[in-house]
SEZA-33661 format. One record per residue (C-alpha): x, y, z; residue in one letter. Coordinates in nm, 3 decimals, padded with zeros to 5 digits, always signed. Each point is the difference from the previous one (the first is absolute). Layout:
N
X,Y,Z,A
...
This chain:
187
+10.421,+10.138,+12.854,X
+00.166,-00.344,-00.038,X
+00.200,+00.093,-00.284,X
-00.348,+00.028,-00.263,X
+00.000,+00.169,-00.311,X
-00.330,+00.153,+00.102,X
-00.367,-00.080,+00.191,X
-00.330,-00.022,-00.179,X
-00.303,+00.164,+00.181,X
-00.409,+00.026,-00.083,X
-00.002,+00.317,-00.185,X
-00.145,+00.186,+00.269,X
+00.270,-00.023,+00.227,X
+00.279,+00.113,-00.228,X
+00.007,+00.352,+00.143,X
+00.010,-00.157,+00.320,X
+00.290,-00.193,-00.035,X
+00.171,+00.236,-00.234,X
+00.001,+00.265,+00.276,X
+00.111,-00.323,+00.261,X
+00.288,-00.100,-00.199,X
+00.131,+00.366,-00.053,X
+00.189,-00.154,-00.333,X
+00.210,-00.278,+00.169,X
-00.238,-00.209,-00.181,X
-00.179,-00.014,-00.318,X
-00.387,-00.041,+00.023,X
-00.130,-00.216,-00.272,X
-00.423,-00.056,-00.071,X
-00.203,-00.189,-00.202,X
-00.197,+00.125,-00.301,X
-00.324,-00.179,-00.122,X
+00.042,-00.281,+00.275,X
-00.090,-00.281,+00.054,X
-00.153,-00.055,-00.343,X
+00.100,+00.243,-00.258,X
-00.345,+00.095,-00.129,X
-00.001,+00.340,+00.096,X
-00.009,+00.249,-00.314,X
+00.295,+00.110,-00.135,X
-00.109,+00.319,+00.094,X
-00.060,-00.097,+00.349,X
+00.327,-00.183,+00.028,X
+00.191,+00.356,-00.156,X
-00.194,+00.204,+00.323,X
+00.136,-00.223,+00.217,X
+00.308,-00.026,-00.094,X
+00.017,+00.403,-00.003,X
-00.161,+00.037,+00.359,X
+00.296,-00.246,+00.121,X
+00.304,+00.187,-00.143,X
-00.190,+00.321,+00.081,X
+00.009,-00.207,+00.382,X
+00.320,-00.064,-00.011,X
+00.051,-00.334,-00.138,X
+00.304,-00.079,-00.186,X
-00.120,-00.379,-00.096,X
-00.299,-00.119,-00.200,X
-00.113,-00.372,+00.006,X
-00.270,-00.010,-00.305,X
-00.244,-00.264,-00.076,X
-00.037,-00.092,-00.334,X
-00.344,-00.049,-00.170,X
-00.027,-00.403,+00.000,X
-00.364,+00.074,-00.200,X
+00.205,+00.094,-00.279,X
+00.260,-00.208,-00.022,X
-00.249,-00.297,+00.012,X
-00.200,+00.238,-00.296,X
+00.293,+00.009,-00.174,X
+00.022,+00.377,-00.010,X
+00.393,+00.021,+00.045,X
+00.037,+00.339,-00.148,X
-00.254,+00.130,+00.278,X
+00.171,-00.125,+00.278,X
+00.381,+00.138,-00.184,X
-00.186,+00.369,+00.001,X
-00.081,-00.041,+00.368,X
+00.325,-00.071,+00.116,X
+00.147,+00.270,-00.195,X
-00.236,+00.222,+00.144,X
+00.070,-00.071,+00.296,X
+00.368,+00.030,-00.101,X
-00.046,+00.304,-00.088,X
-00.167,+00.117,+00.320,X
+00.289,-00.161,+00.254,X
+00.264,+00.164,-00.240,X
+00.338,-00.088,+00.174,X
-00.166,-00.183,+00.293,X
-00.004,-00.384,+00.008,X
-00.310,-00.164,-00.178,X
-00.059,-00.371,+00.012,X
-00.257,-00.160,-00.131,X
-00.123,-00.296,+00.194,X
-00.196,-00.308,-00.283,X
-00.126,-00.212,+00.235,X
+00.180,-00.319,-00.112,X
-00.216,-00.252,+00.123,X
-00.288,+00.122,-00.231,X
+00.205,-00.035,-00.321,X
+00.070,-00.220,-00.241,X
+00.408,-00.007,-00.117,X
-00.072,+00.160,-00.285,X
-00.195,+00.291,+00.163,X
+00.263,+00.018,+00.191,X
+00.264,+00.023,-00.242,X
-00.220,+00.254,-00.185,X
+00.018,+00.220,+00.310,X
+00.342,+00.019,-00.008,X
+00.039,+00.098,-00.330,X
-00.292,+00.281,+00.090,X
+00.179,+00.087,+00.303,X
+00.316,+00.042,-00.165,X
-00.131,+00.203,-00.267,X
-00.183,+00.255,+00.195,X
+00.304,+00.111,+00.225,X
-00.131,-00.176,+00.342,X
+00.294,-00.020,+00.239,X
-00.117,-00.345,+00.170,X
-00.215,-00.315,-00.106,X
-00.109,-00.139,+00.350,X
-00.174,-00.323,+00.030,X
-00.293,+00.036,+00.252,X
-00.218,+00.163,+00.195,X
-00.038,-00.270,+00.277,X
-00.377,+00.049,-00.022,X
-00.072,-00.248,-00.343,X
+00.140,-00.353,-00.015,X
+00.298,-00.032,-00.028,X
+00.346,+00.098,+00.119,X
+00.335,+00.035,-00.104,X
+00.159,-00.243,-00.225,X
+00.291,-00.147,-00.127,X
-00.061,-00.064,-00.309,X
-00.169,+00.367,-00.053,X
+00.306,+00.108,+00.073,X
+00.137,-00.190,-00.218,X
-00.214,+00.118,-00.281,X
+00.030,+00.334,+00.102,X
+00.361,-00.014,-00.032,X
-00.061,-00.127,-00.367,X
-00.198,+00.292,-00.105,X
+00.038,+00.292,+00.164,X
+00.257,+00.279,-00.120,X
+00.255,+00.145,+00.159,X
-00.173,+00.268,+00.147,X
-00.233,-00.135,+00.151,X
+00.090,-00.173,+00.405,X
-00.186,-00.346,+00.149,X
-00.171,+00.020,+00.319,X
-00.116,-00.291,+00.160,X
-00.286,+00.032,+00.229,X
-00.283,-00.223,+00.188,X
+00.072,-00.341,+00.170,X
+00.360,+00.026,+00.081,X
+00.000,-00.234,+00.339,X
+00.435,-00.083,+00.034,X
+00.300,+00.277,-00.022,X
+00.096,-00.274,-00.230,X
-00.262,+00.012,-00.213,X
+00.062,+00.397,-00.040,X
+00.349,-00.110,-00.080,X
-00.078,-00.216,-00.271,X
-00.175,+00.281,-00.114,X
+00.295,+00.242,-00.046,X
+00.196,-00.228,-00.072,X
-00.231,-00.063,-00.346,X
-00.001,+00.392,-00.043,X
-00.242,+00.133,+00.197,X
+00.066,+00.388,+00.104,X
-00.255,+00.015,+00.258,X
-00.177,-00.234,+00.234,X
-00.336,+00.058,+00.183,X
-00.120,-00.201,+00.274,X
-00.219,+00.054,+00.327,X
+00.290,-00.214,+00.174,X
+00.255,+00.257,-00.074,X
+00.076,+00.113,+00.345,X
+00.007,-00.295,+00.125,X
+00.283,-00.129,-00.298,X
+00.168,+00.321,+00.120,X
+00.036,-00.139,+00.309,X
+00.088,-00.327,-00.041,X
+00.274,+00.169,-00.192,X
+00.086,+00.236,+00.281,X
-00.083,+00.348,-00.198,X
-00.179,+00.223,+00.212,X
């Protein structure tokens, strides 16, 4: 499996690849994507149908209507119910960096650290935008200690993925990443 810490699928193939990996890896799937403006309610069903699948991962997408509205508290109550929901399992919350301001972003951080989210990831890959620098940067600023970085979306050089960890990044998520595996000789 090239050494990742998991692999994100559509929600309807969870099950799938839950019963392909027989627990030698963990499945991860995305909640609300690509834009986040499912209900809360929605975004709680899914979340339940993919643990109830087997998934041991969930990749949410925050509500960028409200954080442009301003409506900070909304989007802390939706994270913690989805907290609530993945219980012990890993939640990140992806904010689509390239569609924020520095403040919104820093503002997310603070949310996501309140409301118990494991991860703040930057992207989608679907918005403008990729993964940063100096979000990371920022991130690494205002996040708390419980809460992980993971860089995703427009990672083209092993280097760049370096760089990455190297600034404090947990996780990294790229379409390339078999081929970086490669390069590296992990198979």
């Amino acid at each position: 499996h090239y050494g990742t810490a998991s692999v994100c699928v559509p929600p309807c193939y969870v099950k799938l690849a839950h019963e392909h990996l027989a627990n030698r890896l963990p499945v991860c799937t995305v909640i609300g994507f690509p834009h986040g403006y499912n209900t809360t309610a929605c975004k709680v069903f899914e979340a339940k149908e993919a643990l109830d699948n087997g998934a041991e991962e969930l990749d949410m997408v925050i509500n960028i209507g409200w954080v442009k509205d301003g409506l900070y508290d909304q989007v802390e109550e939706e994270i913690r119910a989805l907290k609530a929901v993945a219980g012990q399992h890993v939640l990140k919350v992806i904010i689509e960096t390239g569609l924020l301001t520095d403040e919104e972003k820093i503002r997310m951080c603070e949310v996501i650290t309140k409301a118990g989210a494991n991860y703040i990831k930057t992207c989608t890959g679907y918005a403008k935008g990729k993964a940063e620098p100096h979000d990371i940067a920022l991130f690494m600023q205002h996040i708390g200690p419980n809460v992980k970085i993971k860089a995703s979306s427009g990672m083209t050089s092993i280097d760049q993925g370096a760089a990455f960890v190297e600034m404090g990044c947990d996780r990294l998520g790229s379409r390339l990443f078999i081929q970086f595996a490669r390069e590296l000789g992990v198979e």
